[in-house]
C-alpha positions in Angstrom: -34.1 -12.2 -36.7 -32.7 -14.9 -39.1 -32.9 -18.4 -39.6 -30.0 -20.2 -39.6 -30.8 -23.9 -39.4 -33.7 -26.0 -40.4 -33.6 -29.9 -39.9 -36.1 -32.6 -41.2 -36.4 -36.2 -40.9 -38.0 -38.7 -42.7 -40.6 -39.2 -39.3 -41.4 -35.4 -40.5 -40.5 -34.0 -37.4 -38.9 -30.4 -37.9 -36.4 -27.8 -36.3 -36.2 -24.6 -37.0 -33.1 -22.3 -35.1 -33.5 -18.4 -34.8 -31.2 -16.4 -34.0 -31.1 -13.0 -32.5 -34.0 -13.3 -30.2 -34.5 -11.3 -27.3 -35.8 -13.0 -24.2 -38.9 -10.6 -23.9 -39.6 -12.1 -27.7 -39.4 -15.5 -26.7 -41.4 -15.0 -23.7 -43.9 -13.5 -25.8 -43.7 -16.9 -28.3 -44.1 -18.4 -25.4 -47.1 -17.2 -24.1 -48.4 -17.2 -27.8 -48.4 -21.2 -28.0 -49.3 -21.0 -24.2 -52.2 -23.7 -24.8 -50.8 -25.1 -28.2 -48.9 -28.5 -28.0 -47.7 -28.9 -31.7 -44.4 -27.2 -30.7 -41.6 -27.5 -28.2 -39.6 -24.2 -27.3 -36.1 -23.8 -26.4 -33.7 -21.2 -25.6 -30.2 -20.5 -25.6 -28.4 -17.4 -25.1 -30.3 -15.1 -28.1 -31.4 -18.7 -30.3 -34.6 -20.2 -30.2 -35.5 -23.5 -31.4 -38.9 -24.5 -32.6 -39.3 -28.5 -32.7 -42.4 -29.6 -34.5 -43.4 -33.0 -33.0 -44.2 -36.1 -35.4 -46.2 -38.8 -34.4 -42.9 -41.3 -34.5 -41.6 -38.6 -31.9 -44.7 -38.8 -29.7 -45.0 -42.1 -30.1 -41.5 -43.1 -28.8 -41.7 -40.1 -26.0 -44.9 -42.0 -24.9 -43.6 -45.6 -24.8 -40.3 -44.5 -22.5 -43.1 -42.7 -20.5 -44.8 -45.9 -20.0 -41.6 -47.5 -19.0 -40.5 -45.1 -16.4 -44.2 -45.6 -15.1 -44.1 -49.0 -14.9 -40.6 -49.6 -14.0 -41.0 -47.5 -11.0 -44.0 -49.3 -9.8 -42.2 -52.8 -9.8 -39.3 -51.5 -7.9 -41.4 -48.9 -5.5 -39.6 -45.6 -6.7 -41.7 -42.7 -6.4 -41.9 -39.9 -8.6 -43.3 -36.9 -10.1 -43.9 -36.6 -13.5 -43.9 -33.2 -14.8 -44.6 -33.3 -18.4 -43.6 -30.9 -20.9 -43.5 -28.0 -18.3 -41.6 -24.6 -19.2 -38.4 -24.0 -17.6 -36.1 -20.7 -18.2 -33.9 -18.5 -16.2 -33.8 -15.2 -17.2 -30.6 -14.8 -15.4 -28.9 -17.7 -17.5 -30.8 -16.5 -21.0 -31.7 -20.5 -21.3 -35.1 -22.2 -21.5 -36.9 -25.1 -22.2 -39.7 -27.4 -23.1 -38.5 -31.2 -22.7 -40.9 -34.0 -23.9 -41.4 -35.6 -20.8 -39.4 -34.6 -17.5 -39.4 -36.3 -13.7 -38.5 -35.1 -10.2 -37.1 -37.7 -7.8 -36.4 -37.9 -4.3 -36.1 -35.1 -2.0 -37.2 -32.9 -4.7 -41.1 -33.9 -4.5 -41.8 -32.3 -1.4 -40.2 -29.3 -3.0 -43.0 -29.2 -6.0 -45.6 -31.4 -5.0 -48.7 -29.1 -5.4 -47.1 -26.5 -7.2 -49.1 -24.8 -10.3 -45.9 -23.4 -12.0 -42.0 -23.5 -11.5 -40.0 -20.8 -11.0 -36.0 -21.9 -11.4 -34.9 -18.7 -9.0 -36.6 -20.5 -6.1 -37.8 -24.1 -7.6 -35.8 -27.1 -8.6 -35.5 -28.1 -12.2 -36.1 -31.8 -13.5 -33.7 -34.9 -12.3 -34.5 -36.3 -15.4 -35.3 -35.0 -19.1 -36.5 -37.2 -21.4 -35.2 -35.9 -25.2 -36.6 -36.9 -28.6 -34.2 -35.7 -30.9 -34.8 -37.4 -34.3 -34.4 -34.3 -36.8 -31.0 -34.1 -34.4 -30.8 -30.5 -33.6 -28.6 -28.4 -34.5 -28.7 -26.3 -31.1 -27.1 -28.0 -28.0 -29.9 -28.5 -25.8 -27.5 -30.6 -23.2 -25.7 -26.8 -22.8 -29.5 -25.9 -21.6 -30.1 -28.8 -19.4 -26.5 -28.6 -18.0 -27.0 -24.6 -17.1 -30.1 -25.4 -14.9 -28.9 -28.4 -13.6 -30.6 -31.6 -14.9 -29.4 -34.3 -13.4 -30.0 -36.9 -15.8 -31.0 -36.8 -19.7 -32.6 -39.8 -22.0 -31.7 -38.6 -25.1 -33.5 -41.2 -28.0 -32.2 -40.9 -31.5 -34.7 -42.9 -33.3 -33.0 -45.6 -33.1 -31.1 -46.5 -29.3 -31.5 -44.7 -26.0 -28.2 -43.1 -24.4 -28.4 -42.3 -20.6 -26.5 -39.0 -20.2 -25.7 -38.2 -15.9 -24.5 -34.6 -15.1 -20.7 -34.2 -14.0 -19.2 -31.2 -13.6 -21.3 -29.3 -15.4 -21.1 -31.8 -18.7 -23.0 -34.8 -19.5 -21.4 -38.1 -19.8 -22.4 -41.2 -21.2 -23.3 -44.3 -18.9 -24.3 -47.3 -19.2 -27.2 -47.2 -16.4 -29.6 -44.9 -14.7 -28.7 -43.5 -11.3 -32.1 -42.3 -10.8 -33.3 -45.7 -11.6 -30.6 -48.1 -11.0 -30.6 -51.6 -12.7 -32.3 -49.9 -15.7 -29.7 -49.9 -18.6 -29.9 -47.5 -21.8 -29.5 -50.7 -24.5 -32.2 -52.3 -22.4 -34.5 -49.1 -22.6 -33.7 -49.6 -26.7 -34.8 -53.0 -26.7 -37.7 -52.2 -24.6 -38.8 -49.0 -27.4 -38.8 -51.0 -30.2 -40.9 -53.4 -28.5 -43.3 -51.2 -27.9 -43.0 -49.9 -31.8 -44.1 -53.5 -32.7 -45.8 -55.2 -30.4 -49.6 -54.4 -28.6 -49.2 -52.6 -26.1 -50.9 -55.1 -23.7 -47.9 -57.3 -24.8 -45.7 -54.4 -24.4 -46.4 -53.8 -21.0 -46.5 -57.3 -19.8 -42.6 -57.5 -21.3 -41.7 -54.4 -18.9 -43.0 -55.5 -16.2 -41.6 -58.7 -16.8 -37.7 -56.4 -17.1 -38.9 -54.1 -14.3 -39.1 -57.5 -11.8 -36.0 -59.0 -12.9 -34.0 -55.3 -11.9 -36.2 -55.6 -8.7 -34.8 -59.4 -7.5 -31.2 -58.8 -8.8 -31.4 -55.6 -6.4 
């Protein structure tokens, strides 16, 4: 195995890219860092990723958690949220760990109770939320695409971009379909809110968007 692609940032968050790995060796990783969560995994046709989280990268992943949480309250949407929960196919050589991810709709009854997912007979996410400050070298929206993600949050650091599944590729949109009236620049403003401001304040500012999105619809 070689490494062929190491990012940092300044929020000392780092990605490391292997490639050359068999699935039964990343399975293996996998079950290595079963209980660890200093580490996301991902997987793509023979190259695997290891993203080491910062605490910028947490933080942010927690604040748009808090939105989606809060959001959905105001306008009654319900939801499961499922975390940072493994997902591969064997059969499509891809895997991954997102740092948050949600099922909507129709799909809760499908998981609801479940103690693992299995993508031969499960559903994946309808949304992925992605961190991606060291910006990866590995296309992670090829992974997300192959086991049909509906939606991806992809945060940069800086601005939110709402990417929505379309014939197999992820376009850019301007709001959520999964949560409509809830714009990507809005989600921006929101985050860096957050960053700044208590979080009693924070919240109270969320809210404040998530009843606005709830009269105009």
């Amino acid at each position: 195995m070689a490494t062929v692609a190491r990012s940092k940032s300044k929020s000392q968050a780092q990605s490391v890219v292997i490639e050359n790995v068999s699935w039964q060796s990343y399975e293996k990783v996998l079950s290595a860092f079963v209980d660890s969560h200093a580490a996301h995994f991902y997987y793509n046709n023979g190259a695997l990723e290891i993203m080491v989280l910062s605490l910028e990268h947490e933080i942010i992943k927690e604040i748009i958690g808090t939105i989606i949480d809060e959001i959905s309250l105001v306008v009654d949407k319900d939801f499961v949220a499922a975390g940072s929960t493994t997902f591969r196919r064997k059969k499509k050589e891809k895997g991954f760990e997102p740092d948050k991810c949600y099922y909507f709709g129709e799909k809760i009854a499908l998981i609801r109770g479940k103690k693992r997912i299995n993508l031969a007979v499960d559903p994946p996410p309808d949304l992925v939320i992605e961190i991606d400050i060291t910006h990866s070298s590995m296309n992670r929206h090829e992974i997300f695409a192959a086991l049909g993600v509906r939606e991806v949050w992809r945060h940069d650091g800086e601005k939110l971009q709402i990417l929505r599944l379309d014939d197999e590729k992820y376009e850019s949109v301007d709001e959520s379909v999964l949560l409509p009236g809830l714009k990507g620049d809005d989600i921006s403003k929101l985050v860096k809110i957050g960053q700044r401001e208590s979080r009693i304040e924070f919240i109270k500012k969320v809210r404040e968007y998530g009843a606005n999105i709830d009269k105009r619809g």
